[in-house]
LOBA-691295 format. One line per field, with one value per residue: residue number from 1; residue in one letter; chain; x, y, z of N, C-alpha, C in turn. Coordinates in Angstrom, 1 decimal, decimal comma. Example, Ala and Ser with C-alpha at 12.3 -4.5 7.8 and 13.67 -1.06 7.14 Angstrom:
! LOBA-691295
resi c(1	2)
resn c(A	S)
chain c(A	A)
n.X c(13,2	12,8)
n.Y c(-5,7	-2,2)
n.Z c(7,8	7,1)
ca.X c(12,3	13,7)
ca.Y c(-4,5	-1,1)
ca.Z c(7,8	7,1)
c.X c(13,2	12,9)
c.Y c(-3,3	0,0)
c.Z c(7,8	7,9)
//
This chain:
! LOBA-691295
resi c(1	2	3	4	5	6	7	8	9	10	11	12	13	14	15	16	17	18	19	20	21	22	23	24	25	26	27	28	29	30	31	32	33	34	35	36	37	38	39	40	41	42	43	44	45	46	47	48	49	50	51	52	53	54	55	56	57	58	59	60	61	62	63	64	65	66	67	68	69	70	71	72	73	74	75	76	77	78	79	80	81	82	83	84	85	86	87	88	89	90	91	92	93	94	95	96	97	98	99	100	101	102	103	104	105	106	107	108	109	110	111	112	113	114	115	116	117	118	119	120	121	122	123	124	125	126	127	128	129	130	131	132	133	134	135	136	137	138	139	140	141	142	143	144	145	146	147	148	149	150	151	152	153	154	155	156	157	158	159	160	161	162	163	164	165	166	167	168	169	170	171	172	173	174	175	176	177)
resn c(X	X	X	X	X	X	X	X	X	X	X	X	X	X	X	X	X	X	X	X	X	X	X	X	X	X	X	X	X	X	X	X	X	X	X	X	X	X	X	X	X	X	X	X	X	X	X	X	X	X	X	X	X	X	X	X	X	X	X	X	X	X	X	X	X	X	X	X	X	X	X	X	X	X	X	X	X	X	X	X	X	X	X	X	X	X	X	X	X	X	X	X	X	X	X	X	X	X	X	X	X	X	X	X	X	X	X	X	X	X	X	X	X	X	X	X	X	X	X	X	X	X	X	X	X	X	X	X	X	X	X	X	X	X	X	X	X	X	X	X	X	X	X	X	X	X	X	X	X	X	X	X	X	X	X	X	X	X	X	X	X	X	X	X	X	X	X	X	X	X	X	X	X	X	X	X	X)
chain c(A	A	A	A	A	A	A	A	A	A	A	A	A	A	A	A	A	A	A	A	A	A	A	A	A	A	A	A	A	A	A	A	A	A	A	A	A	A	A	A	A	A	A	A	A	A	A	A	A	A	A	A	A	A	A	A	A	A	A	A	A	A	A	A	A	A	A	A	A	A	A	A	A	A	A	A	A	A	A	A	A	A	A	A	A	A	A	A	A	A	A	A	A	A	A	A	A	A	A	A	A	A	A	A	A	A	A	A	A	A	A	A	A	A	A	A	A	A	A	A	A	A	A	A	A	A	A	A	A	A	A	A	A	A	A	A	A	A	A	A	A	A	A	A	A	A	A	A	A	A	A	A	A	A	A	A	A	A	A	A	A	A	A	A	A	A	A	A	A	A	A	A	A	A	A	A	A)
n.X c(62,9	64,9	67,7	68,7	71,6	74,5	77,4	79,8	82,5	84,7	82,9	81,6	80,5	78,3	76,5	74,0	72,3	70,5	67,8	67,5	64,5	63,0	60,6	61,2	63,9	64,2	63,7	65,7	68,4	70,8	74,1	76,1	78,0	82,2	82,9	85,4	88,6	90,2	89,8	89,7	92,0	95,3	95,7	92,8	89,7	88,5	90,4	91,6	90,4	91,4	90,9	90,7	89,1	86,3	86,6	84,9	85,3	86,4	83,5	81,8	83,7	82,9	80,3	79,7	81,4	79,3	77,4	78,1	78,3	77,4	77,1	74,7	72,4	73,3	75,9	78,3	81,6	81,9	79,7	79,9	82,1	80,9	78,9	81,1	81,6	79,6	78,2	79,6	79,2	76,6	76,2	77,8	76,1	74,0	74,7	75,8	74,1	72,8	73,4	74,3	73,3	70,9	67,2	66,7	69,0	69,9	67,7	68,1	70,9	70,4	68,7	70,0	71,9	70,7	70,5	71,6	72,0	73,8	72,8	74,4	75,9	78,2	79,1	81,4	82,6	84,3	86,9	85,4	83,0	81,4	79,6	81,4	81,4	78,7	77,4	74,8	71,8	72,9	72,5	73,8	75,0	76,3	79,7	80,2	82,2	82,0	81,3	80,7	79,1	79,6	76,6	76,5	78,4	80,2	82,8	84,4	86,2	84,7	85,1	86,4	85,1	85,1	84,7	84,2	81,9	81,8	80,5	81,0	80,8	77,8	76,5	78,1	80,0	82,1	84,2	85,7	86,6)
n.Y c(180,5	180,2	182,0	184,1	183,2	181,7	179,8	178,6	176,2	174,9	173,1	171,3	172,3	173,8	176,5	177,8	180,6	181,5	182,6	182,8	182,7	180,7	178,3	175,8	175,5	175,4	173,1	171,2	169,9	172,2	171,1	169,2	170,1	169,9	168,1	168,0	170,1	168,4	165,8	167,3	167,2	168,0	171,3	171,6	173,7	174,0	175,7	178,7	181,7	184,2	186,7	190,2	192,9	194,5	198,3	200,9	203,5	202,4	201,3	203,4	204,6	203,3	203,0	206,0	205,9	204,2	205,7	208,0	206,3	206,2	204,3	201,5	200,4	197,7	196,8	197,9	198,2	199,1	197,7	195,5	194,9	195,7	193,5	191,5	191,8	191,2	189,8	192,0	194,6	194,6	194,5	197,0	199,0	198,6	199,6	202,7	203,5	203,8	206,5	207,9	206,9	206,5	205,8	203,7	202,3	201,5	200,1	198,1	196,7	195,9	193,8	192,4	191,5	190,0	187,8	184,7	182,1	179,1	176,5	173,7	171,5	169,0	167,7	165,0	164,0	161,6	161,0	159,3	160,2	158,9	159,1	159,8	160,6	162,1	165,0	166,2	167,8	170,2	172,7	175,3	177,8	180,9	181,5	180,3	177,6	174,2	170,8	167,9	165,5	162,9	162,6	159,8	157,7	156,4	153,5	154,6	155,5	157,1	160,4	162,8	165,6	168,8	172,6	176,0	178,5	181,3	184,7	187,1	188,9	190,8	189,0	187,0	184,0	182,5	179,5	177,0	174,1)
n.Z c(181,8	178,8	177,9	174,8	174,4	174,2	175,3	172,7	172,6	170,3	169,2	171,3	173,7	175,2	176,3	177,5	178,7	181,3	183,4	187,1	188,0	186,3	186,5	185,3	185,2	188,3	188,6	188,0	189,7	192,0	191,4	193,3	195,8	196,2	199,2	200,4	200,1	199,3	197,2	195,2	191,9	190,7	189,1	189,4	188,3	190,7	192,3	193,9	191,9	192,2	190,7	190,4	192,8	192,1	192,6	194,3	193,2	190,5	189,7	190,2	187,6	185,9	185,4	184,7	182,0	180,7	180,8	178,9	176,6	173,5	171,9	171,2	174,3	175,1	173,5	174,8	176,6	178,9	179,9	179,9	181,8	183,7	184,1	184,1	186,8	188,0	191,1	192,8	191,1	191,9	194,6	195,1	193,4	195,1	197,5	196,0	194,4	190,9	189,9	187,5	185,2	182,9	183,6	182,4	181,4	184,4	184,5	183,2	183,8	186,1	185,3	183,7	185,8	187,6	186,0	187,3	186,4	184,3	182,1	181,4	179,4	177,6	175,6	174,3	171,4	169,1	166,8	164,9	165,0	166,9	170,1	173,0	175,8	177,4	179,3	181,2	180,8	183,4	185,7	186,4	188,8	188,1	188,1	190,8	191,7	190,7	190,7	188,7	187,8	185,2	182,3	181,0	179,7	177,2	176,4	178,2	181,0	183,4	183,9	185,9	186,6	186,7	187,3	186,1	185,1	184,0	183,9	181,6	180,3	178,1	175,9	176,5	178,2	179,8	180,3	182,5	182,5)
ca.X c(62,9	66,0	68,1	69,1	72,9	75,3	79,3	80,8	84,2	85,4	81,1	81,1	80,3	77,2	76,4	72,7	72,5	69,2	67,1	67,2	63,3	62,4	60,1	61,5	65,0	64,0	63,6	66,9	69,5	72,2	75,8	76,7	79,6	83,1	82,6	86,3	89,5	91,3	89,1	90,5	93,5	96,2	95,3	91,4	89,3	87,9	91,5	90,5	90,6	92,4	90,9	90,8	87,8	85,8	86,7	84,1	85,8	85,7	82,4	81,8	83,6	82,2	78,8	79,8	81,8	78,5	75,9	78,0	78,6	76,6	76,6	73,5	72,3	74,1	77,4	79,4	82,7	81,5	78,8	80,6	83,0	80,2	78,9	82,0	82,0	78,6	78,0	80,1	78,8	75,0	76,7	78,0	75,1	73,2	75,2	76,3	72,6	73,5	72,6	74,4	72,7	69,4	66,5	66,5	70,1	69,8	67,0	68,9	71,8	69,7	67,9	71,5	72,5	69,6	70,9	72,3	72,6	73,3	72,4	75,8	75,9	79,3	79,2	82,3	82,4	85,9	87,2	85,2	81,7	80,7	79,8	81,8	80,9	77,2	77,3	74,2	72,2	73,1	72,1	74,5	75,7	77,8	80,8	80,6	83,0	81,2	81,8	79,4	78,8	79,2	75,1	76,5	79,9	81,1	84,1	85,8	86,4	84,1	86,4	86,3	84,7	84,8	84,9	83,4	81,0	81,8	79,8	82,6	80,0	76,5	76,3	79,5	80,3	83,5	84,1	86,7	86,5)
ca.Y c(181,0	180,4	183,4	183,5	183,1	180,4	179,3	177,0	175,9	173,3	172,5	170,6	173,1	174,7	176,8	179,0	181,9	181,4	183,5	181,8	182,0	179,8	177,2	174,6	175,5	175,3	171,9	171,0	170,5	172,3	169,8	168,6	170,6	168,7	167,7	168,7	170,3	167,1	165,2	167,9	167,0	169,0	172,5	171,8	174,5	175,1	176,5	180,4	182,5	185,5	188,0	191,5	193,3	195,9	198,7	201,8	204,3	202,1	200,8	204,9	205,0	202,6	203,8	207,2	205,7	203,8	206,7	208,9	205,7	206,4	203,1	200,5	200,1	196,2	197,2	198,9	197,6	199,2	196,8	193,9	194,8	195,6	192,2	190,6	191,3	190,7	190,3	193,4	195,1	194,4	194,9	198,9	199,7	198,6	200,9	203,8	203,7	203,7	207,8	208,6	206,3	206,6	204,7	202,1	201,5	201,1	198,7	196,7	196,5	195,3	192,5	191,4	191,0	188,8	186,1	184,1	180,5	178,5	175,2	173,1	170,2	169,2	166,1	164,5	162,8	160,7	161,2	158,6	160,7	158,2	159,7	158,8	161,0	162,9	165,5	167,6	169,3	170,2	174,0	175,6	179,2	181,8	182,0	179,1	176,6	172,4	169,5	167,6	163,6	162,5	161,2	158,8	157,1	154,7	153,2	155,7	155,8	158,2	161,5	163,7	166,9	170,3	174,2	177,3	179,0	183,0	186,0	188,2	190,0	190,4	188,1	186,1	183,6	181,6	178,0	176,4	172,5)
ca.Z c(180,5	178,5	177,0	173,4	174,9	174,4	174,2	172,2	172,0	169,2	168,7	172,1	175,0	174,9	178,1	177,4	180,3	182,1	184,0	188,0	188,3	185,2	186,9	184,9	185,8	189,7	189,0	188,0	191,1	191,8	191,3	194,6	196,2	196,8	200,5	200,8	198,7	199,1	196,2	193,8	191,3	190,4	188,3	189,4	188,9	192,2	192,8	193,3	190,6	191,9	190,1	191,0	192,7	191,4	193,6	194,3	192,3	189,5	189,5	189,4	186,1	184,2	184,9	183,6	180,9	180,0	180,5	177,8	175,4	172,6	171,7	171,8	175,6	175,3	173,0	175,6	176,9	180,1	180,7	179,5	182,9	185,4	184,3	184,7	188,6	188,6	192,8	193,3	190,7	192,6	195,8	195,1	193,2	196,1	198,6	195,9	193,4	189,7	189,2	186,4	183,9	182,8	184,1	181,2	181,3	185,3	184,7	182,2	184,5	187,1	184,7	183,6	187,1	187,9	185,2	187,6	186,0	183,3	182,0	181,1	178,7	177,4	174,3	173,9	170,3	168,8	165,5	163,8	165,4	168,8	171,2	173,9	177,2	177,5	180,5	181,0	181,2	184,8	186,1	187,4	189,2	187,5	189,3	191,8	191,2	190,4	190,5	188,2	187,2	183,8	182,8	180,7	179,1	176,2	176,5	178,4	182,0	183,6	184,4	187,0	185,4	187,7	186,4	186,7	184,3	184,4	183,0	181,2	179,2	178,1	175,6	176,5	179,0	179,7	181,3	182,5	182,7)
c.X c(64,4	66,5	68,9	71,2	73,6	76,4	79,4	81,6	84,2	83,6	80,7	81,0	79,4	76,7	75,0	72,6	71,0	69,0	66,6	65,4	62,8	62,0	60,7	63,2	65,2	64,2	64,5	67,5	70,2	73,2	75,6	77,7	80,4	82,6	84,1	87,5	90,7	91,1	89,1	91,9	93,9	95,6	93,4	90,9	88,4	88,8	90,8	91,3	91,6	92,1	90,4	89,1	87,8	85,5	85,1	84,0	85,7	84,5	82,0	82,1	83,2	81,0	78,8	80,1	80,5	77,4	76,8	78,2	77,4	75,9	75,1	73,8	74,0	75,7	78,1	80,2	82,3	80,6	79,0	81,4	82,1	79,8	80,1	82,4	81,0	78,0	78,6	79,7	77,1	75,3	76,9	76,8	74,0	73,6	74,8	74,5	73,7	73,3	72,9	74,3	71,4	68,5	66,5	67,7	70,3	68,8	67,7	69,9	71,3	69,1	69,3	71,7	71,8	69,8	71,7	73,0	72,7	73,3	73,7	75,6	77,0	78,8	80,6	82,3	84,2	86,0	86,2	83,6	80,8	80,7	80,4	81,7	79,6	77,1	76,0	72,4	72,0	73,2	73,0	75,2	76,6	78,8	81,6	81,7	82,1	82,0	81,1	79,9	78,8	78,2	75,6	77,7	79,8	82,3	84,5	85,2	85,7	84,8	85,5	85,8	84,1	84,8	84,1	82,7	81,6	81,1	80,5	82,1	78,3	76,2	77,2	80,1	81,7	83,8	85,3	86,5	87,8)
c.Y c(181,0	182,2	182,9	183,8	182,2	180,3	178,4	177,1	174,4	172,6	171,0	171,0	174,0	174,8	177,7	179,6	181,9	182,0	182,4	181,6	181,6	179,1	176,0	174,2	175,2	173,9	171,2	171,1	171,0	171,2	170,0	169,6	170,0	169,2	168,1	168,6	169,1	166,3	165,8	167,4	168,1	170,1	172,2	173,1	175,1	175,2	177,9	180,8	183,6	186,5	189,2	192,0	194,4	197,3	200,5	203,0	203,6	201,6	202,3	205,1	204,8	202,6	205,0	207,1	205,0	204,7	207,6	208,2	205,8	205,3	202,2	200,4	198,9	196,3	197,9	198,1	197,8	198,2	195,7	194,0	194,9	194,1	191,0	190,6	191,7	190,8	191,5	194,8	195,6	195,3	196,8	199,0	199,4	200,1	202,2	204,5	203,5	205,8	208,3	207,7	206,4	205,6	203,6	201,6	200,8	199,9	197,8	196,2	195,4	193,5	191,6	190,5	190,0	187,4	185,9	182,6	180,1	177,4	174,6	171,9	170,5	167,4	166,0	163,4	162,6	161,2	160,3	159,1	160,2	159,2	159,1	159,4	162,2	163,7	166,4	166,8	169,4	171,6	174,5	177,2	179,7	181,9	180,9	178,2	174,9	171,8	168,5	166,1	163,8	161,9	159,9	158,6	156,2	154,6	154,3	156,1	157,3	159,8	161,9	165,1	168,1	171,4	175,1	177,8	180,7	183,8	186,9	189,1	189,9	189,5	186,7	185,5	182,4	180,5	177,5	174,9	171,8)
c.Z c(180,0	177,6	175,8	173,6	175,3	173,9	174,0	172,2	171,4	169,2	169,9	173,3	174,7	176,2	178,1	178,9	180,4	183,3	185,6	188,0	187,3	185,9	186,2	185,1	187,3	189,7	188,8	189,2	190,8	191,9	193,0	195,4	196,6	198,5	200,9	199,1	198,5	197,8	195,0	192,8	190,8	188,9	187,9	189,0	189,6	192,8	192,4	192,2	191,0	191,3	190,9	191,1	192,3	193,2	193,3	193,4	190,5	189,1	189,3	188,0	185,2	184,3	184,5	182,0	179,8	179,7	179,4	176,8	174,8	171,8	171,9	173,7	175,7	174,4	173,5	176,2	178,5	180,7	180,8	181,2	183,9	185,3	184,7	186,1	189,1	189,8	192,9	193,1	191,2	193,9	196,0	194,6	194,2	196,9	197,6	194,7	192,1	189,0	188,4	185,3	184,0	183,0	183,5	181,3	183,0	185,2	184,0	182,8	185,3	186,3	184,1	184,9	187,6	187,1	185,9	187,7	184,8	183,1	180,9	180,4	177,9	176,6	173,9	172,5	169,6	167,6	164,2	164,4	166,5	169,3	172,1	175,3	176,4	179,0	180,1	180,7	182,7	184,8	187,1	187,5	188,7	188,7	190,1	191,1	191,4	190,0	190,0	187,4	186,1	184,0	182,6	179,7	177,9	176,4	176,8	180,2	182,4	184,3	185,1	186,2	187,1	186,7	187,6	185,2	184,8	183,4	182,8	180,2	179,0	177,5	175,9	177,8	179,0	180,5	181,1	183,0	182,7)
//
């Protein structure tokens, strides 16, 4: 089942956030993984990210800071950050519970965290409207880093296309290609 959630950049990156057990998404493979980091070129990115984990104490705050936001359940800055560390976020509220939010916002948490893919298609068109590369749609993990085939080319040498897809919010996802 798709979710009504998609980025564009410059009207040729369109990434919709999907729910892993869609039957029709199962059927999609996952990309490939490189076989090694040698077959990367310079400023790939399946270079790590580096970013900072979500430590216990904070994962505490920002479910306080969310059970007193007054805000809509989904308009809080707090939930935008547990989603953005996603696994970790799953991981503590596994060990620590979520108890100071209320059952609805704990289940909503929970039904975020479970969006774990989305479906990637990237249209390359020229100044005069050709298309000249067609990728997609290829199913692929929040987070993980891919390495994914162009379907289909015109005139134009078929590139090397890697990234990552990240969940940096509820409605809002970010790719690096």
């Amino acid at each position: 089942m798709k979710a009504l959630l998609t980025l564009t950049c410059c009207s040729l990156l369109s990434v919709p956030l999907l729910r892993a057990t869609g039957s029709e998404l199962e059927q999609l493979p996952d990309p490939a993984p490189p076989t090694s980091t040698e077959i990367c070129a310079t400023g790939c990115a399946a270079a790590s990210s580096g970013r900072e984990q979500l430590s216990p104490g904070g994962f505490e705050r920002l479910l306080a800071s969310w059970a007193e936001d007054g805000a809509t359940p989904k308009g809080a800055q707090a939930l935008d950050t547990l989603l953005f560390h996603g696994d970790r976020t799953a991981q503590l509220g596994a060990q620590l519970g979520y108890g100071s939010l209320t059952p609805e916002r704990a289940s909503l948490l929970r039904q975020e965290l479970g969006r774990r893919h989305a479906l990637l298609s990237v249209r390359l068109v020229n100044a005069s409207g050709a298309e000249r590369l067609y990728l997609g749609p290829a199913r692929v993990p929040l987070g993980e880093k891919q390495h994914i085939i162009a379907t289909r080319t015109s005139d134009l040498q078929p590139p090397e296309v890697s990234g990552t897809v990240r969940r940096v919010g509820v409605d809002h996802l970010w790719a690096r290609l």
